[in-house]
N, C-alpha and C positions, 0 to 999 in steps of 0.2 A: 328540687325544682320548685318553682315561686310561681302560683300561675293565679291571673285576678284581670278584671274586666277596664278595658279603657274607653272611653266615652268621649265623644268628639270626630272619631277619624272615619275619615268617609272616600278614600282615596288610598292610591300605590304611593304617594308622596307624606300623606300619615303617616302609614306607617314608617316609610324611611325615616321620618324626623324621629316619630319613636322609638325606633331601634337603633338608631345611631345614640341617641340623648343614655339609653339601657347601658346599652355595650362602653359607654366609657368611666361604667362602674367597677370600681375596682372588684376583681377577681369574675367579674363575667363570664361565661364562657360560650355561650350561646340566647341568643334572642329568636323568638318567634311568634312573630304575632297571624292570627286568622281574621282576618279584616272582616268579610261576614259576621260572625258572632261579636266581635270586639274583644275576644282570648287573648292572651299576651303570656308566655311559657317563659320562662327565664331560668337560665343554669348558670348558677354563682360557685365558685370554689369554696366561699366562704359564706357564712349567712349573710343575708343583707336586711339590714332596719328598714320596715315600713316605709318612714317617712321619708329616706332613702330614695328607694322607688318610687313615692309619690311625687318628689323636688324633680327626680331626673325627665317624670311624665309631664309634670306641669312646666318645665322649663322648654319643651318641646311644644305646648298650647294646648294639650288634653288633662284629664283626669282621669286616675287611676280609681279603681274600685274594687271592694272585695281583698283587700291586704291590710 
């Protein structure tokens, strides 16, 4: 599990963009984010690169932090 802080989302519509943008990483398996704190849990089959996770945050309009 891959867990680190997103910055920007302030709405049930954040987070869908960012958990939709997650989830169509390869070997994903689950996405969960806590809107309050800004946590973002993520379960890959596979490791996934940093910067990985940051392209798919930022391609959604947040920033990823803490990975």
């Amino acid at each position: 599990m891959t867990t680190f802080q997103v910055r920007g989302m302030t709405c049930a519509h954040c987070v869908g963009f960012v958990t939709e943008e997650l989830e169509t990483l390869p070997g994903v398996e689950s996405v969960a984010v806590d809107l309050p704190t800004g946590t973002v849990s993520l379960v890959s089959k596979q490791p996934l690169a940093p910067a990985v996770i940051r392209t798919a945050v930022e391609a959604a309009g947040y920033q990823a932090e803490g990975i």
